[in-house]
Wavefront OBJ file of the C-alpha trace (Angstrom):
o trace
v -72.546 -60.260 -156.469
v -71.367 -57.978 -159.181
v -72.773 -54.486 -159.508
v -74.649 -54.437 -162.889
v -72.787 -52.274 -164.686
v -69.695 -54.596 -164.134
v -71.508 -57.820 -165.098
v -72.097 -55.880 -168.617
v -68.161 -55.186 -168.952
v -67.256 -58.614 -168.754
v -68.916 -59.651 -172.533
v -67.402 -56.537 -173.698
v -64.073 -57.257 -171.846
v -64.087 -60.917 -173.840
v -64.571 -59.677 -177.383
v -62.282 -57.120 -176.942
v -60.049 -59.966 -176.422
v -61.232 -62.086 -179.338
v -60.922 -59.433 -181.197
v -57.348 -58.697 -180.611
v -56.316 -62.055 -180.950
v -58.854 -62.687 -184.565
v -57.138 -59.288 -185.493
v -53.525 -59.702 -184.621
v -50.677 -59.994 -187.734
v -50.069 -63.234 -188.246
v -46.793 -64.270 -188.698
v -44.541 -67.611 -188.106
v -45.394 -68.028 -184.628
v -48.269 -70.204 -183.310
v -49.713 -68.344 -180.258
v -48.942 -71.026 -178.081
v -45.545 -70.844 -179.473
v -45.471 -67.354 -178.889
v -46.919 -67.763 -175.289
v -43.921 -70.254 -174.565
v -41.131 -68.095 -175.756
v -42.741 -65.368 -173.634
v -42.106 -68.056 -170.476
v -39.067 -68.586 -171.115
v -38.026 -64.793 -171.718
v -39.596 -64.073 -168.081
v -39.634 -67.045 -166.433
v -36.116 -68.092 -166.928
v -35.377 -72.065 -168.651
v -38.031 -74.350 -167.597
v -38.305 -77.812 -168.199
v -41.310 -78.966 -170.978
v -43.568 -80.844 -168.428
v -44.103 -76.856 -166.695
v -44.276 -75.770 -170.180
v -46.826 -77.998 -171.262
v -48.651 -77.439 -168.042
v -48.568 -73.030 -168.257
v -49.850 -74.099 -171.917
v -52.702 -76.448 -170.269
v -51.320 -79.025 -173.384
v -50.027 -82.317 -173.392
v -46.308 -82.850 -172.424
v -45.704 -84.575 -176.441
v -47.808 -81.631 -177.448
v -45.406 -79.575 -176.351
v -42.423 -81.928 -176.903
v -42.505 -81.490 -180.613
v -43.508 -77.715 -180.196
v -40.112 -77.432 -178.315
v -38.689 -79.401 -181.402
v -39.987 -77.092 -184.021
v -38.521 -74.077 -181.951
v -35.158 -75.771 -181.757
v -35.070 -76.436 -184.868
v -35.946 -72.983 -185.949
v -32.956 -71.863 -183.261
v -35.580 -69.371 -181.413
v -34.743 -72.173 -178.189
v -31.974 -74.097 -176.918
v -32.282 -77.548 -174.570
v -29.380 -77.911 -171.612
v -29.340 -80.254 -169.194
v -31.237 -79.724 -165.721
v -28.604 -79.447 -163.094
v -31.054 -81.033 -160.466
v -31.942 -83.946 -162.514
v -29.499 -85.114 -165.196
v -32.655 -87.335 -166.576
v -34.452 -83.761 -167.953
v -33.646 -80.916 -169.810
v -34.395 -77.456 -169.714
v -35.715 -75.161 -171.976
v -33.511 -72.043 -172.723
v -35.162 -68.921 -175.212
v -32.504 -67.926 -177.517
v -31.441 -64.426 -178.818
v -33.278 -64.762 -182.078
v -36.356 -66.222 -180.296
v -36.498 -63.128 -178.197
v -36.069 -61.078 -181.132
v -38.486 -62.810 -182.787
v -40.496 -62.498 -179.640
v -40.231 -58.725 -179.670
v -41.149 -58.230 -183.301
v -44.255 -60.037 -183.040
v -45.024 -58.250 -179.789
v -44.636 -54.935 -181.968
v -46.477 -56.190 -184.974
v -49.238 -56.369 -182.178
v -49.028 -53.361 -180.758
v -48.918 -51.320 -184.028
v -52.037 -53.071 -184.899
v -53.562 -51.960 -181.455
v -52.386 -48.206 -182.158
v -53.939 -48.416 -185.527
v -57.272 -49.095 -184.017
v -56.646 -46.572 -181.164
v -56.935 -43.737 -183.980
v -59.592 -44.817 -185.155
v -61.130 -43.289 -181.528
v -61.702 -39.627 -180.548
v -59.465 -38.277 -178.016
v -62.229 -38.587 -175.466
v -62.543 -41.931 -176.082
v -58.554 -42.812 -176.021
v -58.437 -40.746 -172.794
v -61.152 -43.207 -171.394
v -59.223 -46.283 -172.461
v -56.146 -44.429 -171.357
v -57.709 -43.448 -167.556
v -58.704 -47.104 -167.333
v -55.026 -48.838 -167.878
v -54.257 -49.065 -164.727
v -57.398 -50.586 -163.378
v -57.005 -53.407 -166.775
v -53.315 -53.862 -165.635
v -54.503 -54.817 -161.767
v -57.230 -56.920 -163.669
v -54.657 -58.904 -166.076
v -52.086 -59.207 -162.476
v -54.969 -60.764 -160.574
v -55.338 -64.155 -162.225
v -53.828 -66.519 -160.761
l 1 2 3 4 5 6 7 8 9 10 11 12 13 14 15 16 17 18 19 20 21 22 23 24 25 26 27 28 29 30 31 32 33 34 35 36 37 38 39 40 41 42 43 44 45 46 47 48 49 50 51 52 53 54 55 56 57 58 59 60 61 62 63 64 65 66 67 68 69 70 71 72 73 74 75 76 77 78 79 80 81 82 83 84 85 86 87 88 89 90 91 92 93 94 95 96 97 98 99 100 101 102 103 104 105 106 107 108 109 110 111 112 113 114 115 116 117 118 119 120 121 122 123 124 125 126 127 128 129 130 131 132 133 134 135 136 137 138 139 140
């Protein structure tokens, strides 16, 4: 059982979260579309039925999502060395760009709100990173 003090962070922990995604810039990128370019720059090429799974969508879901990127050129399809049958999913230089500029777009948003806070506050959020980066690691 939860100490009550930490069963009141979790509502605050979600719309903090809504909040960042209601509030982020939008720009040409679907999140899930972000989420699976972020995959692919970490993960390495994957083939679309782990895609589609990570994304907790359908595999023709993310068939034609994996069509729209490829046609945009932010990904590239290759053959799967293990299985000549499937292909693999490959993030290309301009998807990682694009990638990184939306990431930015993001985080200037987040720094933009941060001023909005008193330096005691900041130094609270700022004394609690590394306790919210355990937290985001733990999921599994």
């Amino acid at each position: 059982m939860l100490q009550p003090h930490l069963v009141e962070l979790a509502p605050v922990l979600r719309e903090f979260a809504l909040s960042l995604v209601r509030d982020a810039p939008q720009d040409s990128l679907s999140r899930t579309a972000a989420a699976t370019l972020s995959v692919l720059e970490r993960g390495g090429p994957q083939r679309i039925t782990t895609l589609a799974t990570h994304e907790s969508v359908s595999q023709p879901a993310m068939t034609g999502l994996v069509q729209r990127l490829e046609a945009a050129g932010l990904v590239s399809r290759g053959a799967d060395p293990v299985d000549g049958r499937a292909a693999l999913i490959t993030i290309t230089p301009a998807g990682s760009h694009e990638l990184a500029a939306r990431r930015q777009g993001h985080e200037d948003a987040i720094s933009a709100r941060l001023g909005l806070l008193s330096s005691y506050d900041r130094a609270l959020l700022a004394a609690a990173a590394p306790a919210l980066v355990h937290l985001m690691e733990s999921h599994v």
